[in-house]
Each structure stands twice: as structure tokens, then as C-alpha cells.
N, C-alpha and C positions, 0 to 999 in steps of 0.2 A: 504493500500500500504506500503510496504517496500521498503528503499531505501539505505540498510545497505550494498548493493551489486556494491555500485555507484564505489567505489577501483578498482572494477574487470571492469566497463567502460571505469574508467580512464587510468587504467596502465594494462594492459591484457597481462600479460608477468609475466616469472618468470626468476630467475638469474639461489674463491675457496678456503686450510688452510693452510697459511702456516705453520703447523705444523712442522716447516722443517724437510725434511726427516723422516716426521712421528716419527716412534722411533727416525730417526735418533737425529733432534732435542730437544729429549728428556732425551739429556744429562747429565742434572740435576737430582744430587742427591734426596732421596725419600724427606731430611730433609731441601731441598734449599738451598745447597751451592751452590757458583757459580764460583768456583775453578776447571780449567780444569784437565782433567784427561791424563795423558803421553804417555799411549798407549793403554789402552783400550779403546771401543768404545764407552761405557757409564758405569753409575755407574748400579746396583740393579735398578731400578723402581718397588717403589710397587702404587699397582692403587685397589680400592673398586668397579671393575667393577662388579664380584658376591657378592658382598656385606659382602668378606672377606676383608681380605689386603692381596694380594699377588702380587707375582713380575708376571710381564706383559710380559714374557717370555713363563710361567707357565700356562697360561688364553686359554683354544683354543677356541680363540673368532681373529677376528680384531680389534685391539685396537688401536690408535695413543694419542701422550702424549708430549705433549710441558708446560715444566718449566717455572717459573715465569723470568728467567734468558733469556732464551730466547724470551720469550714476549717485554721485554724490549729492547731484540737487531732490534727487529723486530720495536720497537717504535708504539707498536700497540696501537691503541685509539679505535677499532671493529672490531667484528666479522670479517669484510669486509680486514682487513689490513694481518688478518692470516689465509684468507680460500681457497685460491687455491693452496696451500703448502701439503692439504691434500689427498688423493686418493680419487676419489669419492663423497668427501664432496663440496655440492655447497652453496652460499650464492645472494638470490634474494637481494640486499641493496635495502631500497625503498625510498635513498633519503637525510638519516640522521644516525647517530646512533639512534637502538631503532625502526625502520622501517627494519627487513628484515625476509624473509623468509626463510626456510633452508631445503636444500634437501640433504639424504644419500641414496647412490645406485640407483639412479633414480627414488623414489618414492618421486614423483613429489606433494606439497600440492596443490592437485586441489581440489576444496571445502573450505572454513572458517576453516577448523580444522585444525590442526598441525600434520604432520605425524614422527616429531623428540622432542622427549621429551629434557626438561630444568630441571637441576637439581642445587642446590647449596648445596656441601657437600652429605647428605644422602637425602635432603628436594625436592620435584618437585616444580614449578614457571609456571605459566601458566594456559591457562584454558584448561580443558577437553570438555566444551560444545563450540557448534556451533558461538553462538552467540558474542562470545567473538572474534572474528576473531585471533585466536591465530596462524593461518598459515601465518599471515602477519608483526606480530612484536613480534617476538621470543624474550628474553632476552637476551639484547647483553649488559654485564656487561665490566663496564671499566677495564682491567687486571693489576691494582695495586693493591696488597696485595694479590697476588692471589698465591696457592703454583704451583698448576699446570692446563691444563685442559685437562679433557679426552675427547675422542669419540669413542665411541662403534657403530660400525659397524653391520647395522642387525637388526633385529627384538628383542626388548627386552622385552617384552610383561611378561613374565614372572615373572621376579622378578622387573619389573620397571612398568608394566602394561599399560595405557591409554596411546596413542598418541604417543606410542614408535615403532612402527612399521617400519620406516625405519632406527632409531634408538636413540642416547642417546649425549647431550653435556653436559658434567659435569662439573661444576666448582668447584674445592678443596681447599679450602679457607688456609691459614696461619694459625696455632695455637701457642698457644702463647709456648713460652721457660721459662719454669718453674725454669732454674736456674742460666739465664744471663740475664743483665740490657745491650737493647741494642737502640738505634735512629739511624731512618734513615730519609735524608732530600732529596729533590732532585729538580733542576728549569734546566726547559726548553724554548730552543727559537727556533721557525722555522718559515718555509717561506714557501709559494705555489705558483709557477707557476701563474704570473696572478693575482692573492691576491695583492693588496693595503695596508694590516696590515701587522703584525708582528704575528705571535702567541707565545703564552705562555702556559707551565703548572705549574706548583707545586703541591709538595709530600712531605708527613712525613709522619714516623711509629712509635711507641713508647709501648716497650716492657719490660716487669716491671714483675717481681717477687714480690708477697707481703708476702709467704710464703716458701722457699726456699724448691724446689722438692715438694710443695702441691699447691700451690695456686698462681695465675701469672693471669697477664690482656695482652691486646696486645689492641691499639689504632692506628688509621689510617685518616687520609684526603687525598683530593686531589681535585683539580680544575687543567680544561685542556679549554683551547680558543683556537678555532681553526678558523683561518678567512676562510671568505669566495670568490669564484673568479666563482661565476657565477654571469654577468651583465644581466640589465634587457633592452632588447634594443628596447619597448616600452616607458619606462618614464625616462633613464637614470639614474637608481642609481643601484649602482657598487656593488657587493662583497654579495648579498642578503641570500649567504646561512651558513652565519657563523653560528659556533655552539659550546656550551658550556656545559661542562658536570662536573659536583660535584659529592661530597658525600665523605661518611664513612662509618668506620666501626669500631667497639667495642666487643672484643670479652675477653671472661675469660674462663679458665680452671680449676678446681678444682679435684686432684687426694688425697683424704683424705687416701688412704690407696692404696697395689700395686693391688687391686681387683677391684677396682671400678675408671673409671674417669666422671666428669660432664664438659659436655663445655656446654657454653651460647654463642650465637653470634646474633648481631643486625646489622643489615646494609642498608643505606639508597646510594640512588642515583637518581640525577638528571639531564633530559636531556631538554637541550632549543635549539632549530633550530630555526635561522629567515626564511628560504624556505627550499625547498628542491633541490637539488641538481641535475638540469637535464636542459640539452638543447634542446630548441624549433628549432623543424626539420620539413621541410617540408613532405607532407604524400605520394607525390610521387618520388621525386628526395633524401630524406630522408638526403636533406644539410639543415646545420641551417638556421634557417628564418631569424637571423639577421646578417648574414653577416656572416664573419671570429670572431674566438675568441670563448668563453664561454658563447654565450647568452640565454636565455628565453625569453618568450613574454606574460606574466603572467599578466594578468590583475589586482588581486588582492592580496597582501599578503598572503603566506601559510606557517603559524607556527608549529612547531610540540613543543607539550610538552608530557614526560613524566617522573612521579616518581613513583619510586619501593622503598618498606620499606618490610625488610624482618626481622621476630625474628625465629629463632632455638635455640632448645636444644635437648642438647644427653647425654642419661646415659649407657654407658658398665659396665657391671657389668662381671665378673670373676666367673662362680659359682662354678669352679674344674670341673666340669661333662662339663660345657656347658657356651657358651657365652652368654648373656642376653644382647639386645641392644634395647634401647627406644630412637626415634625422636620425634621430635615437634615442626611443626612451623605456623608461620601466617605470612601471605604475603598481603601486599594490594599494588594495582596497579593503579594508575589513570592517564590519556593519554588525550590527547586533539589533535587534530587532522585537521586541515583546508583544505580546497582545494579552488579553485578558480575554482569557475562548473561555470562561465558565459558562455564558449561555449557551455554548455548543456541546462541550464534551461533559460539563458538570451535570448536566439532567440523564443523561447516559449510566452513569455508576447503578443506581438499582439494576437496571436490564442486566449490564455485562456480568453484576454479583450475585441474579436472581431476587434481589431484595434485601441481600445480606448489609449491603452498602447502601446508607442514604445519598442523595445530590452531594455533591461539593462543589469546589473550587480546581478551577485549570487554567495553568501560565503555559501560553503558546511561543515557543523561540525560537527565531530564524537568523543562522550566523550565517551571513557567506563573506567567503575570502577569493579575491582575484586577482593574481599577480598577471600580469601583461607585461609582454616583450613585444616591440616593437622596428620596423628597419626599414627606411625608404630611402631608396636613390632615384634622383633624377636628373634629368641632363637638359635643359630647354635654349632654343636659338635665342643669340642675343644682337643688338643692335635691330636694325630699321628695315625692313624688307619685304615684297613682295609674298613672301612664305616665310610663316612662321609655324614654328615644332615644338614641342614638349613629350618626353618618353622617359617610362619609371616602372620603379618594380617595387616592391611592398610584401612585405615579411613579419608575421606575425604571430607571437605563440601567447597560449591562454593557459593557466592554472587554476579551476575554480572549483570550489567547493561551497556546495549548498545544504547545512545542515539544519534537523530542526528538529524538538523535541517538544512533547507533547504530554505537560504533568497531571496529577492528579492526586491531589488532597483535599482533606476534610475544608470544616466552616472554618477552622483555627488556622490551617494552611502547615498542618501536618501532613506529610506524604504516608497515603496512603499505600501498604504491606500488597502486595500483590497486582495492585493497581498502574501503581507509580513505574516506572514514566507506561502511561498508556500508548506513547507510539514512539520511537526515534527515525530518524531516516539520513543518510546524508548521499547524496548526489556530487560524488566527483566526477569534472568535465576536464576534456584538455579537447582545444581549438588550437589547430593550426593553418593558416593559410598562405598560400602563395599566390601572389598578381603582379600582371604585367598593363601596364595603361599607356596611354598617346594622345596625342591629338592633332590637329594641323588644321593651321589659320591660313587661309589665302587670301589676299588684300584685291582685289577685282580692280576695285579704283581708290581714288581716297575717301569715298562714300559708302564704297560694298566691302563687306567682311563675310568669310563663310567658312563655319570652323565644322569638322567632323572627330567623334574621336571615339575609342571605343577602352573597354579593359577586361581581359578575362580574369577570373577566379577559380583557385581549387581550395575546397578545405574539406580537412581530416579531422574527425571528430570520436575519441571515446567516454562511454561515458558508464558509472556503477551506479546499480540502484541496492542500496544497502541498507534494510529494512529490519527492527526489530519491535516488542513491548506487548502489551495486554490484548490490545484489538488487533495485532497483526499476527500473532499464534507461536513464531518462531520466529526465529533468524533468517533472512534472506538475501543473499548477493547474485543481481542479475546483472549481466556485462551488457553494454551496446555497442556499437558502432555506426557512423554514417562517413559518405565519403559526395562531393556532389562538384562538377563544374559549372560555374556558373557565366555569360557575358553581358556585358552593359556596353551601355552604347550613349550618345550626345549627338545632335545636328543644331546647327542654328544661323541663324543669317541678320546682319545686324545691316541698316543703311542710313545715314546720316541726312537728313532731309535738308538740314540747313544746319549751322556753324553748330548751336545747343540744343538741335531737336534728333534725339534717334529712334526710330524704329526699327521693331526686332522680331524675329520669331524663332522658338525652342522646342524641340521633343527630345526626351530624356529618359531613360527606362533604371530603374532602382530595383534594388531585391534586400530581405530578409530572408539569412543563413537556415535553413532548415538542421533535422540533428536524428542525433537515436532518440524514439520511444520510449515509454515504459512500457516493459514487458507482460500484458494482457491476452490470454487467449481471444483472435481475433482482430487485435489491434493490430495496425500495418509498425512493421518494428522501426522507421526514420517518418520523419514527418518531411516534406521535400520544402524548398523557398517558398516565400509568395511573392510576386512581381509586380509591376504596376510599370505601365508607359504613362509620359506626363507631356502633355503638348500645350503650347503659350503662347501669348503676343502679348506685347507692352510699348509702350511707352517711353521714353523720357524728356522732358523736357525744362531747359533755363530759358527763362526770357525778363524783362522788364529791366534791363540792364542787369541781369543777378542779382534782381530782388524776390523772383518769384522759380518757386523750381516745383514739377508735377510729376509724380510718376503714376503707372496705372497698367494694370495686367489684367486679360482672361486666362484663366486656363479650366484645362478638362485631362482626369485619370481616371483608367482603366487599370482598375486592381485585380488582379486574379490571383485563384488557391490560395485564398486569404486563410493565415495560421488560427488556428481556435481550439480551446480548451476545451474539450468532450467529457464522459463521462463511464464508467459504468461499473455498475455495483458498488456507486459510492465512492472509485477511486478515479481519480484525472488523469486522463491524458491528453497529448497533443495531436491534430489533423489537421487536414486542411479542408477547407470546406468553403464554397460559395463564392461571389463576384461582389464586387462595388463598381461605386462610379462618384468621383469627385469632383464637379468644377463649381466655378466662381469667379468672383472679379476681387482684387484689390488694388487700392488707392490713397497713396501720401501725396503731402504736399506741404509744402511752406513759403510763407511769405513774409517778404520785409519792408511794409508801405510805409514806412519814414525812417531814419537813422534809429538806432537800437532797439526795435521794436520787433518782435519775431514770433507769426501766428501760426500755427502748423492743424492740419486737420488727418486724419486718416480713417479709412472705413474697410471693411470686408465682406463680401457675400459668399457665402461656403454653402454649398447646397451638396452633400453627402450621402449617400444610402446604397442601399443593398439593389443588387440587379440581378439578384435570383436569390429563393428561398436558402436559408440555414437553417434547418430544423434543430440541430444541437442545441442555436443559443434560441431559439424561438423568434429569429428573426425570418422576414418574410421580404418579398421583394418589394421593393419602395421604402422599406424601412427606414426613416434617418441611424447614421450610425454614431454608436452613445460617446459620449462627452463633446460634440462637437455642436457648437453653437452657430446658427444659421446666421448672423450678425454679430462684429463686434467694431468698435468703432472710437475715435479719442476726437479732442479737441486741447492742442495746448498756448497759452499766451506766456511771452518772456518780455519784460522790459528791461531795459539797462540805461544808467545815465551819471554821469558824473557828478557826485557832492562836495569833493574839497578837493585839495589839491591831492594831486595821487590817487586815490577814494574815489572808486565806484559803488552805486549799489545798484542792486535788481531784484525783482519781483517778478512771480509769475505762479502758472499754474495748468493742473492739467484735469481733466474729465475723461472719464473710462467707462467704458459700456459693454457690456457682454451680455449675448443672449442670452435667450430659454435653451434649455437642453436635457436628453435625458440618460438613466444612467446607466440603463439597459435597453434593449430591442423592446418596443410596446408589449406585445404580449407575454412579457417573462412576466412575474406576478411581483420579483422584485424589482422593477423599474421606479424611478422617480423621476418626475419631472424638476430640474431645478430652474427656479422663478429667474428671470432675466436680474442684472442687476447694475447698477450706475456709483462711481465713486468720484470725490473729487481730494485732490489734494495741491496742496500748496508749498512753497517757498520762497523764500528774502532772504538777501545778503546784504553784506557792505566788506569789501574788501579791498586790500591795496596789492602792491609783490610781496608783503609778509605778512598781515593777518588776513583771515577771511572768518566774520564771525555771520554763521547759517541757521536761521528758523527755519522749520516747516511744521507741515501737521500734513496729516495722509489720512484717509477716511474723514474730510473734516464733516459730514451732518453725520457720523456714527452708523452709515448703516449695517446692518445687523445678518446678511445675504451670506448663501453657501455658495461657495466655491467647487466643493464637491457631499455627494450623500452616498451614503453607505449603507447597504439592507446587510443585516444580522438577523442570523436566524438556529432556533435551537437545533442539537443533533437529532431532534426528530421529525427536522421541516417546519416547525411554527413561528412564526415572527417572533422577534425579542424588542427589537428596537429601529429606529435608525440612527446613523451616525449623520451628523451635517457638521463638515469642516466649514467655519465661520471666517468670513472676512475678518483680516485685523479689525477690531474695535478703533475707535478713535486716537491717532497715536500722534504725540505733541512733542517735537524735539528739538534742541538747540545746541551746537557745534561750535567752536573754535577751532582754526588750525592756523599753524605757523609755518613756513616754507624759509629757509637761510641760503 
């Protein structure tokens, strides 16, 4: 028996960026100033989303791009603080930072695998295989020290490969400044809604040349406490979901000559939740169970832990003909995981003891560990020319281990003689892949651009399902294997209509890794990819002198042998099963109609569903597919203007809207609908080149909307509850930071 699927009982629902204004909020210069600009709209952005540097004007892709400057107006602590800012982009929070899911264009992660790749810099995070549940806790990196983050829109299968299908969040870290000595320091204090504490963060950076124009280090900390304001209105104690998040980073650059540069970068981070963050709601009037206020009714403590320890290196080499680019990194990940399953497995004890045992208490725990090896070379044409080339290889090895056990003690939370543990399991995986990619640009004129490119895929995969405890009878070790080639493919044609207007069109094909089974009489023993082509036309456009910049895309995906979690005799497994279809429009845009003034709007149309029946999950053809919101949409205002001498300040703010959506297929009986819902939030400054003192508030009317909802239901099928993860409450903060 497997029980690695007990998430998907619990919380059966999936979940937007504030990117502001996409581009718009992507103000910031390529090199991280944070100095506004008088009348254009933005500086240059260069972004490595084909794995050149070019400016994000230039790319006929969807790209959105938000600056370490703006992250910090935003007072973002995750994913969850800047993700319905972005078109299209959704974010399942499951509770905590380090708990969320992530959806682009409606490609919704149904199945354990991840359909939006995680990258830091050029390096991917994350696992490629099933087992790792990588659809459920994407990498959601604390955004200090960060220069920007991207997201690529779309299938990138291509030149990014595995688990990029619906598409790509890249994080572009800070390097170091090889010819200025500089510190930055920074303390924060804020409040929640509801929250009994105080919170705190602190920040330093520390930026050093040891060899002026060759050789320079860059170091970083930071600690962030965030209280917590959900009560527990079972045993009376207050604030149970505080959460605290560490780490660093250590990064050096070495440029010995103008041909060649080496960066090293290490970085560590850690995340501690005392619960998770969600209110106990009744399962048919869907009001909290405890009254008015914030509460849960949580029987047992549910911790989340996780740390990420991440090493890269990169060598560009210059070779006159051609750019020579080597990555390298090793990632390990290790997660801990609790749930309080007593409404599931606790009403079970009479059956399994005849009566001998009354109900108890059961703490559900799920470790996984995932070391990642990584290796890409590539070599791409450099200078100015009719044809242009890119060609790489990509090497990748995976160690994962997915354990979980399953307790059982009395009302005292004594483990009970014969019972205890009622299940163990652990699922060791090893991924391995190998890929070859390309691509080639032909310049037609100085107007037409038409790039083709494609990348094959092999991976090898084994994997143990190693089962023991009370309800699974004995000991059991069954081996898997899978083995599968996979090819992606790119076309696109970009044409410059006039000096700052381009238009574009793309079709892109992505896949998620298939893998071994569990081993079920009847079950087919690998589960094979699911694929999906994705076809586009956009947009872009500067006008108004570069006061005004628009972008704007349709597209439409065909998903097939979509991955799905089955069933039978009560144990999980994996297949494939059914079709979708995803298209829709998205639309940024920002404007600058007088010197420091900067509007930005963006909106999405995601129309998602199924294109032929799923009987497994009880979806049917037309079905919307769950967590995927048919609308979501922002509005941001920025002012800036000079107070004294040196002294600027600015004000602004932004509006976020996310549909209705639900959390299963309609006919599943666990489904819920989550109510649409609208936030705003704010921020001001005044700052010079050395202080910068920052208010905001986020959620400023407090509203009270989930994010995502969770059907809980006993081990004998009867509803218990729902979970509804809540919007942050009202959260009021104020910052200092110093720069030397």
C-alpha cells in the first residue's frame, strides 16, 4: 500500500504575480538600480530566457520580469505575496512558504509532477520524477538578494526541457560588483491582523572586490518572523501558524581576462512553520467551525520544515567564433512534512481491533530528501549575423527518497501496542537523464527573424516501493523501473513592423517525465509522459516617445495522456488518462503620462477544460480544470518626486483580482467552489543613496478570501471538514535600510 497520495485526500484543490504590471513593474535596470526613470517607461531589461542575454523587448516569447526593487516595494516574503500581479500565473499556497503549487496558462498540476519548471540562474531545483511530489512544493525562494525574477510563459521544453510544459520561474540571483566596496543592512517590523506578536526581519549584503575589475565576492543573510493569527479553537492557543525563514548566500566572480568569466554561488535557506495556515469550515454551510475570527480545529500539531542548499558554477568563455558556456550545480532538499490525519485513520482503530480499541489520534509524516546533480554545456554563435546557432547537452542525476509514516495513539497521544505505526512506506527514486538541444535563428531581413529548434530526451528511472505496519499485513519490497525517449520541439517567427512594434508567432511542445508504477494486479507497471503543443501570437509594442509600452498574446494547448492519480482498493496509483485544451489571451501594459508617474494594468483570460471524459477523477468533457481561475487581473499606480535635496519619495499601489474556481472536477462530491476575490495593497518611501525608510500594508480592507480549500474526509468516506487557506489578514509594515 501507498499512502504518499494522503495530500491529495486532504486538501483536493488547487490555487496570482504581482509582477506589477508584468513589464510594467519591471522597471528596474538590467544592473539593479533602483533610481526612477523621468519619462520613460523602463530602462533596457535584459533577461536569459533563450539562454542568450537579450533585452525582453526582442524575445517573441511572453515574458514578465519584476526587479529586486520592486520585490521589496511589494514587501514580498513568497511566491504567494507576488503572484496574482501576473497574467495567467497562478499560485496553489498550501499553507506556508515552501508549500505551493504553481500553475501557467491553465495547465493545471494534476498528478505529483510539476508542470512549471524552477530554475536559479542557469541551474533547474526540483525533481523531474513522480515521487518527489514536486507539483506540491515548488521553490519558493525568499526574494533578498535577488536581481530579478523571470517567467516564461508557455511550453519550454526545449531549451529548458523536463516539467516545463506550462512553463518557467527563474530566479536571477545578484553578482557580485567587481569594482565597488558596497553594504547593505536592513530591519523590519510589522503586524497582522489578528497576530498577538510583533514581527521582525533583518538583512545584510556585503560586497567586496579582492581584485579590482578581476576578482570580487558578494555575501548575504537574512532572517524574516512572521507571527502567526490563526487560533486553535479546540485547545485554545493562539497564533499557531507563525513562520520563520533564514539563510544565505555566498557568491564570487572571477573574470581573469575580458574572455573568460567564473562565478561560484552557494546558497542555503530555511523554512520553519509551527501549522499551516487554514480555517476549519464546516462541509456544508462552508462557515468556520469555530465561531467568528481565524480558527482551526486541528487536533494535532502540523509542522512544516524545509531546507534547500544549493552550489553552482558557471564558466563563459569568449572563443571569437562562438560562446562557450559551462553550468554546475548540486542541490539537496530535505522537507518534513506533518499532518494531523486523526479524522482519517483515528475513527478506523475499533474496525482494524474489532472493538478492542477505541478512536484515537494519528500524526501523518512525509520526509522527502532530493539530492540533484546537474551539467550543461553549450556553445552558441556570437557577434552579428545572418544565422544564428545555439547547441547543448544537459546531464542530470536525481536521488530521492519519499518516506512516510502513519501513527496511531490513544486521546493522551500514547502509541498504541500493536497498532502503532499503522503504515510506513518509503519510495526510493533515482532519475537520470540525458539531452541534446539546438536551435537556429535566420535573420530574413532586418525585420524577419525565424528560429526553429528542437531537443531530445532519454531518462532512466528506478524506483522501491517498501511497505510495512498494521493495515498493510507485512513487509513488502517491490522494485520498478521505467526507461522512455522523449522530443520537443520550438518554431516561431518574429517581424518588426516599425522601429518598437513587433509581431510574433510560436508553437512549442513540452512534456512531463512519466516513471514506474506501483505495483497492483492490473495496473500498467510505468505510467508514460503527458505532452501538450502550445501555439501563440503576441504582441509588443513602445510608443508615445517611451512612455507607453503594451504587450498582448493569444494562445491555445492541446494536452494529451494527461498524468492522474487512480485508484483501487483504497491504494493510489498513477495513469494516464484523458485530453484538455487551454487557451486564452493575456495583457500588460504601462504607462508614463507625465514625468514620475507610472500606471500599469494587466489582465488574463484562461478558458481550461477537459476534451474528453476522465472517469477516474469524475471529470467529464467540458469540465473547467481545478484551480484554474477563468480571470485574473491587477491595476498598479507608482508616483515619485523629489522632497529635499538628494531625497526622493514615492507612493503607490496595487489591486489584484483572481477569479472563481474550483477545487475538483464538478461532479466529484469533494469539489468546492472558491469565491473570486480582490486585494489591495500599498506602499511609500523616502529615500536618498543611503537611507531608504518603507511603509506598506498588503491586504489593506482585511479581506478574509481563500486562496485555496481542502475537502477532509474520515477513513470511512464521511466528510470531517474543510480546510480554507486564508488570505494574509491585514498586514502593516515598516522598513529601514542603509546601502555604504
Amino acid at each position: 500500500m501507498t499512502i504518499r497520495t494522503l495530500r491529495n485526500s486532504l486538501f483536493c484543490g488547487a490555487a496570482g504575480l504581482a509582477m506589477a504590471a508584468g513589464a510594467a513593474m519591471a522597471q528596474e535596470a538590467s544592473a539593479g538600480e533602483d533610481e526612477p526613470q523621468a519619462s520613460r517607461v523602463r530602462d533596457v531589461i535584459v533577461v536569459t530566457a533563450q539562454k542568450r542575454e537579450e533585452t525582453i523587448q526582442d524575445i517573441p516569447a511572453s515574458i514578465s520580469v519584476i526587479g529586486g526593487a520592486q520585490l521589496e516595494n511589494l514587501a514580498a516574503k513568497s511566491l504567494t505575496d507576488y503572484a496574482a500581479y501576473a497574467p495567467g500565473f497562478n499560485v496553489d499556497g498550501g499553507g506556508s512558504p515552501g508549500q505551493a503549487s504553481l500553475t501557467l496558462r491553465g495547465v493545471a498540476p494534476i498528478g505529483p509532477g510539476s508542470t512549471v519548471g524552477t530554475y536559479i540562474d542557469d541551474a533547474p531545483l526540483g525533481s523531474s520524477a513522480n515521487y518527489a511530489r514536486a507539483s506540491a512544493f515548488a521553490l519558493d525562494l525568499f526574494p533578498y538578494d535577488i536581481q530579478q525574477v523571470e517567467l516564461l510563459r508557455g511550453p519550454q521544453g526545449t531549451l529548458y526541457g523536463a516539467s516545463t510544459m506550462g512553463g518557467l520561474l527563474k530566479y536571477v540571483s545578484k553578482k557580485p560588483n567587481l569594482s565597488e566596496t558596497e553594504v547593505r543592512a536592513g530591519l523590519e517590523f510589522l503586524t497582522i491582523e489578528d497576530a498577538k506578536r510583533l514581527g521582525m526581519g533583518a538583512r545584510a549584503q556585503v560586497n567586496a572586490p579582492l581584485v579590482t575589475d578581476k576578482l570580487g565576492v558578494q555575501a548575504s543573510i537574512y532572517h524574516q518572523y512572521t507571527p502567526g493569527y490563526i487560533d486553535n479553537a479546540l485547545n485554545g492557543n493562539d497564533d499557531e501558524n507563525e513562520v520563520r525563514q533564514s539563510g544565505g548566500r555566498f557568491a564570487l566572480r572571477w573574470a581573469p581576462n575580458a574572455d573568460v568569466t567564473v562565478d561560484l554561488n552557494a546558497m542555503i535557506q530555511s523554512i520553519e512553520s509551527e501549522n499551516n495556515a487554514y480555517v476549519s469550515l464546516d462541509t456544508v454551510t462552508q462557515e468556520p467551525v469555530g465561531g467568528e475570527g481565524l480558527t482551526s480545529s486541528r487536533v494535532l500539531d502540523q509542522p512544516f520544515e524545509k531546507d534547500v542548499q544549493f552550489f553552482s558554477g558557471r564558466v563563459a568563455w569568449d572563443l571569437g567564433w562562438a560562446d562557450f558556456t559551462s553550468v554546475s550545480s548540486f542541490s539537496r532538499t530535505e522537507q518534513l512534512q506533518t499532518q494531523d490525519a486523526t479524522p482519517i485513520f483515528g475513527v478506523l482503530f475499533p474496525l482494524l481491533t474489532g472493538g478492542a480499541v477505541p478512536a484515537g489520534q494519528s500524526l501523518f509524516t512525509i520526509q522527502l530528501d532530493l539530492d540533484k546533480y546537474t551539467q550543461e554545456f553549450r556553445l552558441a554563435s556570437s557577434g552579428e549575423s545572418r544565422l544564428e546557432w545555439l547547441a547543448g547537452a544537459f546531464y542530470t542525476h536525481e536521488d530521492s527518497t519519499n518516506r512516510q509514516l502513519a501513527g496511531a495513539s490513544d486521546n493522551n497521544g500514547v502509541p498504541i501496542p500493536g497498532l502503532d505505526p499503522l503504515a510506513t512506506v518509503a519510495l526510493p527514486t533515482t532519475y537520470e537523464e540525458y539531452a541534446a538541444f539546438g536551435n537556429l535563428t535566420y535573420n530574413f531581413t532586418d525585420r524577419l527573424d525565424v528560429t526553429v529548434g528542437g531537443r531530445v530526451a532519454h531518462n532512466n528511472q528506478d524506483y522501491t516501493q517498501i511497505s510495512s505496519g498494521a493495515i498493510i499485513g507485512g513487509d513488502q519490497v517491490v522494485p520498478g523501473e521505467s526507461s522512455e525517449t522523449v522530443f520537443t520541439y520550438m518554431a516561431n517567427a518574429s517581424y518588426d513592423l516599425m522601429d518598437q512594434t513587433m509581431i510574433y508567432a510560436r508553437v512549442a511542445s513540452g512534456y512531463r517525465p512519466g516513471g514506474p508504477n506501483v505495483a497492483l494486479p492490473g495496473v500498467p507497471p510505468t505510467v508514460d509522459s503527458d505532452t501538450l503543443v502550445n501555439y501563440e501570437a503576441g504582441v509588443k509594442s513602445e510608443f508615445w516617445d517611451g512612455r507607453a509600452l503594451v504587450e498582448a498574446t493569444v494562445f491555445w494547448i492541446d494536452w494529451e495522456d494527461i498524468q492522474i492519480t487512480s485508484s483501487s482498493g483504497g491504494i493510489s496509483f498513477l495513469t494516464n488518462g484523458g485530453t484538455a485544451r487551454s487557451r486564452g489571451v493575456e495583457f500588460s501594459s504601462v504607462f508614463s503620462p507625465v514625468d514620475g508617474l507610472r500606471l500599469g494594468a494587466n489582465a488574463a483570460y484562461t478558458d481550461s477544460e477537459l476534451t474528453e471524459d476522465v472517469p477516474d477523477l469524475q471529470g467529464v468533457d467540458g469540465d473547467s480544470l481545478p484551480g484554474v481561475p477563468e480571470y485574473n487581473a491587477s491595476l498598479t499606480a507608482d508616483y515619485t518626486w523629489p522632497v529635499m535635496q538628494d531625497w526622493d519619495a514615492s507612493a503607490g499601489g496595487g489591486v489584484r483580482f483572481v477569479g472563481e474556481r474550483n477545487t475538483n472536477f464538478p461532479a466529484d462530491y469533494r469539489n468546492v467552489v472558491i469565491d473570486s476575490y480582490g486585494a489591495l495593497d500599498l506602499h511609500a518611501q523616502i529615500a536618498n543613496d543611503t537611507w531608504t525608510l518603507r511603509a506598506y500594508v498588503k491586504n489593506v480592507t482585511n479581506e478574509d478570501d481563500f486562496l485555496n480549500v481542502g475537502f477532509v474526509e474520515d477513513g470511512l468516506g464521511g466528510p470531517v471538514e474543510l480546510q480554507g487557506f486564508v488570505l494574509q489578514p491585514r498586514t502593516i509594515g515598516v522598513s529601514l535600510d542603509a546601502r555604504f
